[in-house]
C-alpha positions in Angstrom: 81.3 110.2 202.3 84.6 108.9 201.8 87.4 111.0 199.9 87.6 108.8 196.7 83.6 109.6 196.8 84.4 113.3 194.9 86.8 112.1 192.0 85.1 109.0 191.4 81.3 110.8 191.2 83.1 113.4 189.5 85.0 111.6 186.3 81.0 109.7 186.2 79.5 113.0 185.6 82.1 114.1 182.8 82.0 111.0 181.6 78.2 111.7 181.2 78.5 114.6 180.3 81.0 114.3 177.2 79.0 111.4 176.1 75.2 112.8 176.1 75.2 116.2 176.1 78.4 117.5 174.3 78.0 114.6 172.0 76.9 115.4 168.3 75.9 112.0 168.1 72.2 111.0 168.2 70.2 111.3 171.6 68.9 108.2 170.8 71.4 106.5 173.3 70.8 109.3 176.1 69.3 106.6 178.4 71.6 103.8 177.8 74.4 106.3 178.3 72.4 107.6 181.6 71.8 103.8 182.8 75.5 102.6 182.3 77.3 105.1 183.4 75.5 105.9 186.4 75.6 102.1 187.6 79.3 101.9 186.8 80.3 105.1 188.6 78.2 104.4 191.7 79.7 100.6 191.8 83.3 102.4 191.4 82.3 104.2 193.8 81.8 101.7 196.1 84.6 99.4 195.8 86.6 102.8 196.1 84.9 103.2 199.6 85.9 99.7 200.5 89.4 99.8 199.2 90.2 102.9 201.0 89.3 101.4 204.1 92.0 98.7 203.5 94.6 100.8 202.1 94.0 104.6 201.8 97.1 105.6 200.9 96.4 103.6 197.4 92.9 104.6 197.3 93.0 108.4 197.2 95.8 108.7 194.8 93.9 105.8 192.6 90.2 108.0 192.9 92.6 111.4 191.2 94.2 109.5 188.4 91.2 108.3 187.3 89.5 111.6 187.4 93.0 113.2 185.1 92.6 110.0 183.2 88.9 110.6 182.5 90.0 114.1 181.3 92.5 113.6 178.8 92.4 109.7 177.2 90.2 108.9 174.6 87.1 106.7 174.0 86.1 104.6 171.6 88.1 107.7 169.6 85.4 110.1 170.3 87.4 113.8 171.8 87.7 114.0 175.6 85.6 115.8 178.3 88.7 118.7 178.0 88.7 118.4 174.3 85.2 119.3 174.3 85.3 122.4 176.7 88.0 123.6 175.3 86.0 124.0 172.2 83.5 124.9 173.4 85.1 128.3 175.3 87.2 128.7 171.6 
C-alpha cells in the first residue's frame, strides 16, 4: 500500500459517509451513492499509486489536500462531512 492509499480511501469513506448515512435525504440513492463513490475512490486511488511513483513529492501532499478539501468544501450545497459531525456531537 502506497501512502496516498490512506487519504485517498479515507476522503471516499467520508465522502460515503456524509452522503448516505448522515444524509436526511431519502435512502433511496444508498446504492448509487455506494456504487459511485466506491469506483471513483478506488480509481483515485489508483492513479494516486501511479503518480506517486513518478513524482512523490507531488503525490503525498496532493492525497492530504484532498482529504482537508473533502472535509470542509461543499457539495452540490449539501453541509460537509465536518459540518455534519460537528452537529452531531452539539
Amino acid at each position: 500500500m502506497s501512502r496516498t492509499t490512506g487519504p485517498i480511501l479515507t476522503a471516499g469513506a467520508l465522502t460515503w459517509a456524509n452522503q448516505t448515512i448522515l444524509s436526511d435525504d431519502s435512502q433511496d440513492s444508498l446504492a448509487a451513492n455506494t456504487v459511485r463513490i466506491g469506483v471513483a475512490s478506488g480509481l483515485l486511488a489508483g492513479l494516486f499509486y501511479g503518480m506517486e511513483k513518478v513524482l512523490p513529492g507531488l503525490a503525498i501532499p496532493l492525497a492530504y489536500v484532498a482529504l482537508v478539501t473533502t472535509l470542509v468544501v461543499r457539495i452540490e450545497g449539501k453541509p460537509t462531512p465536518l459540518e455534519r459531525l460537528l452537529a452531531l456531537a452539539s
